[in-house]
C-alpha positions in Angstrom: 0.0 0.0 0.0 1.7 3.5 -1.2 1.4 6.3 1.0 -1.3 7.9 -1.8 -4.2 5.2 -0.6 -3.0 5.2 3.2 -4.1 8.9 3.4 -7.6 8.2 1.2 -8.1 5.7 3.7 -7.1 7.7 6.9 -9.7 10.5 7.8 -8.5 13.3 9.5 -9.8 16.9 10.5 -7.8 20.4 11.2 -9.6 22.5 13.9 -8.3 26.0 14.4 -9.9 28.7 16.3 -10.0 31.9 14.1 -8.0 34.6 15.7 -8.8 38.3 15.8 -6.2 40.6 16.3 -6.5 40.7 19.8 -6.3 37.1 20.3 -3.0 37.0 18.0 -1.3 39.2 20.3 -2.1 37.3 23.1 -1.1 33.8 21.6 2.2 34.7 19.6 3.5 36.6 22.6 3.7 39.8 20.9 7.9 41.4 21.2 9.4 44.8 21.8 10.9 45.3 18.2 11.7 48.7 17.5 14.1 50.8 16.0 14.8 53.8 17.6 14.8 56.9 16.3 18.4 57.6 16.2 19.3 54.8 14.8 17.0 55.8 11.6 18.5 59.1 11.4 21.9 57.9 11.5 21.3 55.9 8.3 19.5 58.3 6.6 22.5 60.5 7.0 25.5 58.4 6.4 27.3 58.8 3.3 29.7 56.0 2.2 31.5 55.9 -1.6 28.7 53.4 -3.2 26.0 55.2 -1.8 27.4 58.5 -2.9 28.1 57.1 -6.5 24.6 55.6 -6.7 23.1 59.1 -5.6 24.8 60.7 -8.4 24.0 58.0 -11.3 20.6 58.4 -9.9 20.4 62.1 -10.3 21.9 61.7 -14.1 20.6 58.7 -15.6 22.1 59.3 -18.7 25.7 58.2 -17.3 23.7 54.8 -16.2 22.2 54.0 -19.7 24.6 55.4 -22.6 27.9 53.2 -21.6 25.5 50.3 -22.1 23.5 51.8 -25.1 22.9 49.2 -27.7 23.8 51.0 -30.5 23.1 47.9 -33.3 20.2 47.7 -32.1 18.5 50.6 -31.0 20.4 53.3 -33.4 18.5 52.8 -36.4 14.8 52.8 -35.0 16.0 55.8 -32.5 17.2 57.4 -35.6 14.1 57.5 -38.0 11.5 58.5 -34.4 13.8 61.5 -33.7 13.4 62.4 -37.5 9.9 62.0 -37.1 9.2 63.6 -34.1 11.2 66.4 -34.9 9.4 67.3 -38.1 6.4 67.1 -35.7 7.9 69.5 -33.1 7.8 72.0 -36.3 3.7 72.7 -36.3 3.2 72.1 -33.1 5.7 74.4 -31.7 4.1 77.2 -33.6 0.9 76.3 -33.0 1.2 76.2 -29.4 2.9 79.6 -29.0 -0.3 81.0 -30.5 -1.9 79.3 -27.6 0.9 81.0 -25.1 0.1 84.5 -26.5 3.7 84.3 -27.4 5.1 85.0 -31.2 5.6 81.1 -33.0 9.1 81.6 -32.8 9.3 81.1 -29.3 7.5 77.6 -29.7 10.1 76.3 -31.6 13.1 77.0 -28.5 10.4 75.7 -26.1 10.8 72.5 -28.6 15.1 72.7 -28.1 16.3 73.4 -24.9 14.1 71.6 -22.6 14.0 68.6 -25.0 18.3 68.2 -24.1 17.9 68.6 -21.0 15.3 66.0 -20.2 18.2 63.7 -22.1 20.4 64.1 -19.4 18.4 63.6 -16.7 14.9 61.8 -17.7 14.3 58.2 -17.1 11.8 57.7 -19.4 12.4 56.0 -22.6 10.0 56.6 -25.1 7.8 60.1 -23.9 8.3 63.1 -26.1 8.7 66.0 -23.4 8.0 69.6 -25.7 5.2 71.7 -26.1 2.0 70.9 -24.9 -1.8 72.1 -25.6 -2.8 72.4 -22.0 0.4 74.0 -20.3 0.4 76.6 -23.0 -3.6 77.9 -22.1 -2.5 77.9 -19.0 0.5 80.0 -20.0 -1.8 81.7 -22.4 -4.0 82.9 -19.1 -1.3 84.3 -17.2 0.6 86.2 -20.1 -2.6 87.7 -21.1 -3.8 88.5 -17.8 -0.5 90.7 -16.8 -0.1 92.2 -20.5 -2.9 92.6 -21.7 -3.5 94.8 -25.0 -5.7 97.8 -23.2 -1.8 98.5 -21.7 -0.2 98.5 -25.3 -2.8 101.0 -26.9 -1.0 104.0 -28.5 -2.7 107.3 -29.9 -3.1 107.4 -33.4 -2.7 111.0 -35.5 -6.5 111.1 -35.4 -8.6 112.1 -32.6 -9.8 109.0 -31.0 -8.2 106.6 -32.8 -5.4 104.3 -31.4 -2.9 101.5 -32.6 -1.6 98.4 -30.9 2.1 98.0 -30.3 2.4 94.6 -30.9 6.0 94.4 -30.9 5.9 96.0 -27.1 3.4 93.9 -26.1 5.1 90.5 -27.2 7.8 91.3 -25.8 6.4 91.8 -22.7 4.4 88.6 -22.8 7.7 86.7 -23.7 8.9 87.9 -20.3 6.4 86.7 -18.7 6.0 83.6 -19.9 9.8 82.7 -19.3 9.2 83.9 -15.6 6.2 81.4 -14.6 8.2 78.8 -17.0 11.4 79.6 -14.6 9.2 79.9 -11.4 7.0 76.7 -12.2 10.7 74.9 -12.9 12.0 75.5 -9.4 9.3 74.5 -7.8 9.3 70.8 -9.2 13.0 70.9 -8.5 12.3 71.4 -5.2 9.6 69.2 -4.7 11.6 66.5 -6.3 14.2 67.2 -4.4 12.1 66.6 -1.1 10.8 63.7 -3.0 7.3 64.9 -3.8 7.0 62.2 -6.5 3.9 60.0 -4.8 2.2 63.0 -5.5 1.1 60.6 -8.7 -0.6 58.2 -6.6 -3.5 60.2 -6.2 -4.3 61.0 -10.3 -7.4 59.0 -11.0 -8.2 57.8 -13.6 -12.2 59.2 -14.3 -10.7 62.5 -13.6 -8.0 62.5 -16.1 -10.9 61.9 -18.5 -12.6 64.2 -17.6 -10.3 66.5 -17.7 -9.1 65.8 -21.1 -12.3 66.8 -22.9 -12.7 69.7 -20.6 -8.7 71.1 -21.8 -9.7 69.9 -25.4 -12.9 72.2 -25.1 -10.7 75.4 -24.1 -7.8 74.6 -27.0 -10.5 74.5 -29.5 -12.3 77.6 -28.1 -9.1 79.4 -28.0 -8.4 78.6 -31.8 -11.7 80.1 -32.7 -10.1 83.4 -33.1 -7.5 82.6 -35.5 -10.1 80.4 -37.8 -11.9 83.5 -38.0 -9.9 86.4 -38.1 -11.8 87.8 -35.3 -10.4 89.5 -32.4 -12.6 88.6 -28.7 -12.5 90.5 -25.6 -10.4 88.4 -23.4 -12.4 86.6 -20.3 -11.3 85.0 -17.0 -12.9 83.4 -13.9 -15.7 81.1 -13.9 -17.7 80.4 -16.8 -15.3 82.5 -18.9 -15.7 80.0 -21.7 -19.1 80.7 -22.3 -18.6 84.1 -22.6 -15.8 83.7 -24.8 -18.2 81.8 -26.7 -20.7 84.7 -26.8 -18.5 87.2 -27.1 -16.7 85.0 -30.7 -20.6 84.2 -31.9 -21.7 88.6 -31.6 -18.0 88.8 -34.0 -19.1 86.3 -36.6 -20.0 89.3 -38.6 -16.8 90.6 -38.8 -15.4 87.5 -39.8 -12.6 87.7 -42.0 -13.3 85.8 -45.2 -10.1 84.8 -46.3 -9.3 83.5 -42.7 -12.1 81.8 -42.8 -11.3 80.0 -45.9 -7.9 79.2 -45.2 -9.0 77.5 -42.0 -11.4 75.1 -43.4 -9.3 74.2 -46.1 -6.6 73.4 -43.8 -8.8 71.6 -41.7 -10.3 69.6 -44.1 -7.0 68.7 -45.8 -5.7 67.8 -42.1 -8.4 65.3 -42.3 -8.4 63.6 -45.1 -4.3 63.8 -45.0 -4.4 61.8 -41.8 -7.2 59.2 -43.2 -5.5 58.2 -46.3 -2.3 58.0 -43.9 -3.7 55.4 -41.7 -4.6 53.1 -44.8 -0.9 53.6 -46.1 0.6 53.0 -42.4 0.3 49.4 -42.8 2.8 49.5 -46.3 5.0 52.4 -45.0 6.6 52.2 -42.2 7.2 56.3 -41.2 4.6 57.9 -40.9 3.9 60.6 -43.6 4.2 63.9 -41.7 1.0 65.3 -42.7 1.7 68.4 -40.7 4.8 69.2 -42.4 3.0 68.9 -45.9 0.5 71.1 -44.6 2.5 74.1 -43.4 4.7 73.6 -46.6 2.0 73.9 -48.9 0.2 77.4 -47.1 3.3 78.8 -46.7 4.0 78.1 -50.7 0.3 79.3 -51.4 0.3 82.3 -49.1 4.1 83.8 -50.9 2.6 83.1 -54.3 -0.9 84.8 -53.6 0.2 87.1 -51.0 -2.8 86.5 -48.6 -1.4 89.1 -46.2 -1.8 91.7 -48.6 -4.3 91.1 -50.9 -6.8 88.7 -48.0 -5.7 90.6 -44.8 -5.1 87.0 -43.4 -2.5 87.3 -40.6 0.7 85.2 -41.1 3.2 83.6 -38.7 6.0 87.2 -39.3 9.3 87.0 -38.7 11.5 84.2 -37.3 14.8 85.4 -36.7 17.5 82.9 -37.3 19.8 81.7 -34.4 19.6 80.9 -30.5 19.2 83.6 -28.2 21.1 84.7 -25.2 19.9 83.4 -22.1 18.0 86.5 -19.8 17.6 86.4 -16.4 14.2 86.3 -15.2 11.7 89.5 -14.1 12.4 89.2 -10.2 9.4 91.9 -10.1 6.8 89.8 -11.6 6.9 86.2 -9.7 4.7 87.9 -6.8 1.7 88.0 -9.1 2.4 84.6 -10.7 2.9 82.0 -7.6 -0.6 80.3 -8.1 0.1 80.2 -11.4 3.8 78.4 -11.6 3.0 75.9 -9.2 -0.3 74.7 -10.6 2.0 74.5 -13.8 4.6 72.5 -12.3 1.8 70.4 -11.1 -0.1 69.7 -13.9 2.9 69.3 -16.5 4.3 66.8 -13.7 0.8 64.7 -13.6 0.8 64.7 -17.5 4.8 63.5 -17.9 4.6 61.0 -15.1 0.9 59.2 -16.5 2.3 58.6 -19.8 5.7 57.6 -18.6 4.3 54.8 -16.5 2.1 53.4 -19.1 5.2 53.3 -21.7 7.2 51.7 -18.5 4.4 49.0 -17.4 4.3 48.2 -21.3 7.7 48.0 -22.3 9.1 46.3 -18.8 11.0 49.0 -17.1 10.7 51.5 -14.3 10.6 55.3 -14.1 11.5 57.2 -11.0 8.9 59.6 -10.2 11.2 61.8 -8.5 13.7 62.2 -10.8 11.0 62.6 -13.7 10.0 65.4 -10.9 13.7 67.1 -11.3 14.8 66.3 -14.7 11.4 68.2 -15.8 12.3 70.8 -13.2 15.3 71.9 -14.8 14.2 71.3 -18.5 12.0 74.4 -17.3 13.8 76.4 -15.3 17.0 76.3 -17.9 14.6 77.1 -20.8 13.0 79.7 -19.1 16.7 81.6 -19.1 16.4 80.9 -22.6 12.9 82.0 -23.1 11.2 79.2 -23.7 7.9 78.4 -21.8 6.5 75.3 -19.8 6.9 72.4 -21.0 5.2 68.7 -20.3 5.2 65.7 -23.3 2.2 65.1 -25.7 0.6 62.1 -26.5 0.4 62.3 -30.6 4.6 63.1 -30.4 5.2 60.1 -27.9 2.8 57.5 -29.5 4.6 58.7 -32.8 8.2 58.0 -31.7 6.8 54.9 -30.1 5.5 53.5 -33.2 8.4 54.6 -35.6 10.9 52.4 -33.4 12.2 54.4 -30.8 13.5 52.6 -27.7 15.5 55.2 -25.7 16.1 59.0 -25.0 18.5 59.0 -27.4 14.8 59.7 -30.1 14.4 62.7 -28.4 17.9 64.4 -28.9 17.8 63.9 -32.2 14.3 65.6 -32.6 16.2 68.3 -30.8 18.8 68.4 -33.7 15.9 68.9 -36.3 15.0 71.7 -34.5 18.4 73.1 -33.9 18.4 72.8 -37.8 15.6 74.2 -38.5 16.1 77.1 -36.0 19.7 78.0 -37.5 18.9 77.4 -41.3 15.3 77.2 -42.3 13.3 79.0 -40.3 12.8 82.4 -41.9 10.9 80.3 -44.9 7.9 79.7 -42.6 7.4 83.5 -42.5 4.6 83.7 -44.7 2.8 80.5 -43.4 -0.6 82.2 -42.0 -1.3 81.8 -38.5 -4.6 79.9 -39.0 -3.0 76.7 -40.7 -1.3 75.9 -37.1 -4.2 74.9 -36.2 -3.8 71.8 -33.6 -6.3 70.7 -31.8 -5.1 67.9 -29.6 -7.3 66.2 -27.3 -5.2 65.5 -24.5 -5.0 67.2 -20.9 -4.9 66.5 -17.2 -5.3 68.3 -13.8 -4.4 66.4 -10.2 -5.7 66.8 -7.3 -3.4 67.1 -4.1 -5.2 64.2 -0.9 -4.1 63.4 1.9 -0.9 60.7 1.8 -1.3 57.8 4.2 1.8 55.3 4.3 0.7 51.6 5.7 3.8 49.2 7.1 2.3 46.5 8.4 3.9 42.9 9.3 3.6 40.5 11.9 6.3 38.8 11.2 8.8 40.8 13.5 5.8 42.0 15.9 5.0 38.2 16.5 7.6 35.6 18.4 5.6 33.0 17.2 4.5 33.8 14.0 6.5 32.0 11.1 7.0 32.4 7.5 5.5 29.6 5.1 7.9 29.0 1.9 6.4 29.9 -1.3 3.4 31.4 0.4 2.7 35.5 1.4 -0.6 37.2 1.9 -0.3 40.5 1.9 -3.0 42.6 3.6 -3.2 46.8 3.2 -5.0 48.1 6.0 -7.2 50.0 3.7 -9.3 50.1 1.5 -8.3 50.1 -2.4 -9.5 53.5 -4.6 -8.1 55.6 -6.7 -5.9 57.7 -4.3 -3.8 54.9 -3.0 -3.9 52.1 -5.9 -0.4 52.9 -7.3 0.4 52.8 -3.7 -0.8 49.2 -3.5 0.6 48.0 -6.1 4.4 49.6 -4.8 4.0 48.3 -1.4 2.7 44.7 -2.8 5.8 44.4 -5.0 7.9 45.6 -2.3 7.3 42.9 0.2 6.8 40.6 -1.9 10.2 40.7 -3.3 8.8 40.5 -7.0 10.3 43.0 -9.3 7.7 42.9 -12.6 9.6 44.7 -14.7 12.9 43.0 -14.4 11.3 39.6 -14.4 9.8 40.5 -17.3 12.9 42.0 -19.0 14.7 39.0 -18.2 11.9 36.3 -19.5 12.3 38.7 -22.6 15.3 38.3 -23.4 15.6 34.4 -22.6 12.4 34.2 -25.1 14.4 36.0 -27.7 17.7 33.9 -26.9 15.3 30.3 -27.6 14.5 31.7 -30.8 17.8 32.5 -32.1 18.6 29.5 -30.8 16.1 27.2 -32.3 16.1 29.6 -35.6 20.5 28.4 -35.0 19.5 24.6 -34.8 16.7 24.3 -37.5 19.3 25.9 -39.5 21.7 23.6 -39.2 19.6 20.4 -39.1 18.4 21.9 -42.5 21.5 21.9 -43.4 22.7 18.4 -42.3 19.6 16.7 -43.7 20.4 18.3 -47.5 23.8 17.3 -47.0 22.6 13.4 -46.2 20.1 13.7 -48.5 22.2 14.7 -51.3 24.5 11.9 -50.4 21.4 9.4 -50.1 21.0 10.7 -53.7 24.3 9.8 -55.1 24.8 6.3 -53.4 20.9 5.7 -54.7 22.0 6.7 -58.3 25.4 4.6 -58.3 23.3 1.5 -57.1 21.1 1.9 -60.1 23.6 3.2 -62.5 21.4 7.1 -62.9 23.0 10.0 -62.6 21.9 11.9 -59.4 19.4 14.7 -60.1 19.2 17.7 -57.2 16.9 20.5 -57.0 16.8 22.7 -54.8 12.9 23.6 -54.5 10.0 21.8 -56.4 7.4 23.5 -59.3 5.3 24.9 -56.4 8.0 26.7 -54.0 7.9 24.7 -51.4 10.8 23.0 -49.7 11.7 19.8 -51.2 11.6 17.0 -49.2 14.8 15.3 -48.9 16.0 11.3 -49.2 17.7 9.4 -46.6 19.6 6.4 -47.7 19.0 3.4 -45.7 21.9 1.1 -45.1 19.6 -2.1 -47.7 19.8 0.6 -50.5 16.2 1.8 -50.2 15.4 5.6 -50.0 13.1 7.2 -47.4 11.9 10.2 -47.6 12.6 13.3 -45.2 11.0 16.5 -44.4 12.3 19.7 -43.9 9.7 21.1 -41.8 9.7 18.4 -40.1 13.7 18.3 -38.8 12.9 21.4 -37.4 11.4 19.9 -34.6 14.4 17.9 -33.9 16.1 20.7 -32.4 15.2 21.7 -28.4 16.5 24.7 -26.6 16.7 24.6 -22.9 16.5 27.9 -21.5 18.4 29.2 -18.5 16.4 28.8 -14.7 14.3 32.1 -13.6 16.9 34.3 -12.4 15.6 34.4 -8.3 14.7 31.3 -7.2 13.6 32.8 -4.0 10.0 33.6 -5.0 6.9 33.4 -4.1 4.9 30.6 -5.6 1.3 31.9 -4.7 0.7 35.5 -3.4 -2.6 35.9 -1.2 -4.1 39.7 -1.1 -6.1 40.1 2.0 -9.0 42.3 1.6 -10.8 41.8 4.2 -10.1 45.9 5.3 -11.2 47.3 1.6 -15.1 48.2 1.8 -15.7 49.3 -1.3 -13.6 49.6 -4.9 -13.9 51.9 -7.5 -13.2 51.2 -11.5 -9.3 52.0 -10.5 -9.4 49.8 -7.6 -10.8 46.7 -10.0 -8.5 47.8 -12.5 -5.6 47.4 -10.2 -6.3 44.0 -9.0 -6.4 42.9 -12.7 -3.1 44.2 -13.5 -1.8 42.8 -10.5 -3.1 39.3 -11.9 -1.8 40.4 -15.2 1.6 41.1 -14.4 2.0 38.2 -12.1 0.7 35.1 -14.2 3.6 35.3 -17.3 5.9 34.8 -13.7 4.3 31.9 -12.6 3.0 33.6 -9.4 -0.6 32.6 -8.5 
């Protein structure tokens, strides 16, 4: 009798009292563990060589990932995506100055400095930092709520008539803008420096929807003006949209035809360019820059017809060639613009850090939400020395650079070249390009809401004499309930003491995956190989046995592999696949490289009340991510 049947046949039953967490304490003898306060302090503050080194490499990631830069690899797709995005960076520079209240120019070095300087100290791989629809309203806002154009009015020769002085005025708004950009910059360098960075935990997700149509809703009202030619009375505070609204729809009859006409046949080419470039995607592989065609054919158009002139449609104006000095910022202004810089710094933090962790969780690897804090920190205060204004990444530029191969930051510096080209060489032909046909209207925006931040350590491992560890087994238990303030919380802390890195697991399985197929793509190679060699030599000893020449060919009427002979040692002939010596070969892969984890992972939810759509969300990701590793 095996020991299988003796326990069918052996009935036993486990009775244990279910504990509460009073009764726990009193049964596992509850211990004095602590670590005094001192003691934390003192390792907080201790500075040896390796932690001082790791610090450093920490604070500029680029000297942790160039010396091991793929370059076979990686050069070629990060090549064409910085191509791609840079022609990209072109329109929507412009466009997004407009937005600014800044001239386009100033769009375009807002698209080069901060862009290099994210290089050096970014961490994530594939977002396009730049311009962005949302941060320039909001600059937009501020510039033309401190220079506004009642304060740039000059008397004209007649009696009540009076000009603008739009050259006064921009300049103005330029110094502005570079102030809340420089302002808004040091105040995400000093949150990440106080490591402010789990200020991300608490973006939900129905808000950022939310919020996205909303911003989408203000870029296209603020776009109105240029489609129309129309200038609006300028509106803030609540409900400052509708009467923007009213205030364009009382214009209409003023509306400047040729404006008018220019817009819509922009538009509509926009349109139809971009459908007929999603049915060529799948034969091209760059995408066809639709917004490069655009401006290149309304700038061409508007020099040949000379729509200022003749249409009174307003065009882009000069664009001086060259990088300009860096200014120091107006000390005087960043009283009246404190509110203002740090809801920037907030908001173009939310929007980088959300699109950086979706491009991390999908292409296995992590990015620090602190130093995403300071590396956009100092792409904004450094441009604002150089006149540029904020900055965050867009969605259209990153899922472009994404999708044209680009694996690494390396994209975005040379999008930053384009520019740098097109800046010092090829800018003044964009002069005549009217204003109307940078018309963007991206759908993308986010706001975050500052909560309370609540951190949960909890173990009973070291609180507990008596409580032991179970190999292969944890349950971890969050003595909360799971929403959408503290679900990226969750999901740290889960990982955390668990042990269970997800991206490099995943990494790792990826590249084992990739080393089986070279491997078995090696083997059926070379048993392809082996069997035409035997085959060929089945032939000939075949032939000499019936006095035939031996005939070879190396694929049959219909293209298919020819299946080869095999001589047996009585002189017959079998015949031999070579599809089917493929499956000779086997390729053992490498063990998982930490033996020490868990085989099953129990969440405890017996504190979480209620969940919300990110709270089911998150326990489905967990699941996700954890399955492909074998962890149940």
């Amino acid at each position: 009798m095996n020991v299988r049947d003796l326990r069918k046949r052996v009935p036993y039953q486990i009775q244990r009292d279910v504990l509460d967490e009073l009764s726990v304490d009193q049964v596992a003898e509850k211990s004095d563990f602590k670590i005094s306060t001192k003691e934390k302090l003192r390792d907080a503050v201790r500075c040896t060589g390796p932690r001082f080194k790791s610090c450093f490499l920490s604070f500029v990631p680029l000297l942790t990932w160039l010396p091991r830069y793929p370059f076979r690899e990686n050069a070629i797709g990060d090549l064409i995506s910085g191509i791609s995005v840079g022609i990209m960076h072109l329109p929507q520079g412009m466009a997004y100055a407009l937005l600014a209240a800044v001239p386009p120019v100033f769009g375009l070095y807002s698209s080069f400095y901060p862009i290099l300087i994210y290089f050096i100290f970014g961490t994530s791989k594939h977002i396009s930092v730049g311009t962005y629809a949302v941060m320039s309203v909001m600059i937009g806002s501020v510039t033309e709520r401190l220079a506004p154009d009642s304060d740039f009015m000059i008397p004209g020769n007649d009696t009540n008539s009076t000009t603008l002085d739009i050259i006064g005025r921009d300049a103005e708004r330029v110094k502005i803008a570079a102030t809340v950009t420089f302002l808004s910059g040091i105040f995400q360098l000093l949150l990440g420096l106080v490591r402010f960075g789990f200020v991300v935990t608490y973006l939900s997700e129905p808000l950022v929807r939310a919020y996205t149509t909303a911003a989408a809703i203000h870029v296209i009202v603020s776009q109105l003006k240029y489609s129309f030619g129309i200038s609006p009375q300028r509106y803030s505070g609540p409900l400052s949209l509708i009467y923007t609204v009213i205030e364009i729809c009382a214009l209409l009859g003023k509306t400047n035809i040729g404006t008018l006409v220019v817009s819509i046949v922009t538009i509509l080419g926009l349109v139809a360019a971009k459908e007929l470039s999603a049915l060529a995607a799948r034969k091209i592989p760059v995408p066809i820059p639709v917004e490069l065609i655009t401006i290149i054919v309304a700038t061409v158009v508007s020099w040949q017809m000379d729509l200022k002139t003749e249409y009174g449609v307003e065009v882009v104006g000069q664009i001086p060639s060259g990088l300009q000095a860096p200014v120091a910022p107006a000390v005087s202004l960043l009283g009246s613009m404190v509110g203002d810089a740090f809801a920037l710094a907030v908001v173009g933090y939310g929007i980088a850090i959300s699109l950086g962790r979706i491009f991390a969780l999908k292409y296995a690897y992590k990015v620090d939400s602190n130093q995403e804090l300071i590396a956009l920190g100092l792409s904004n205060a450094i441009g604002g020395l150089f006149n540029c204004f904020a900055i965050s990444c867009s969605m259209s530029r990153s899922m472009v650079q994404v999708s044209t191969g680009g694996k690494s930051q390396v994209a975005g510096a040379i999008s930053a070249v384009v520019i740098l080209v097109i800046l010092l060489k090829i800018g003044e032909l964009f002069e005549e390009l009217p204003k109307v046909s940078t018309l963007n209207q991206p759908l993308c925006g986010i706001i975050i809401i500052i909560l309370c931040y609540f951190e949960y350590n909890f173990s009973v491992l070291f609180a507990h004499l008596q409580v032991k560890e179970i190999p292969g087994i944890m349950i971890f238990r969050s003595s909360a309930t799971l929403y959408f303030a503290n679900a990226e919380m969750y999901i740290d802390a889960l990982y955390e003491k668990t042990g269970v890195d997800v991206a490099k697991l995943l990494s790792h399985k990826k590249k084992l995956e990739a080393k089986r197929l070279r491997k078995e793509k090696k083997a059926a190679k070379k048993a392809k190989k082996e069997a035409k060699k035997r085959a060929k030599e089945a032939s000939v000893v075949s032939a000499f046995n019936q006095g035939e020449e031996p005939q070879f060919s190396e694929t049959d009427d219909s293209g298919e592999e020819p299946e080869l002979s095999h001589a047996e040692a009585n002189g017959d002939v079998n015949k031999l696949s070579v599809k089917e010596s493929k499956d000779v070969a086997t390729v053992e892969v490498g063990p998982d490289p930490d033996s020490t984890l868990p085989q099953a992972i129990i969440l405890d939810l017996s504190p979480v009340n209620f969940l919300d759509t990110v709270g089911v969300k998150t326990l489905r990701n967990v699941r996700h991510n954890l399955y492909p590793l074998a962890i149940y």
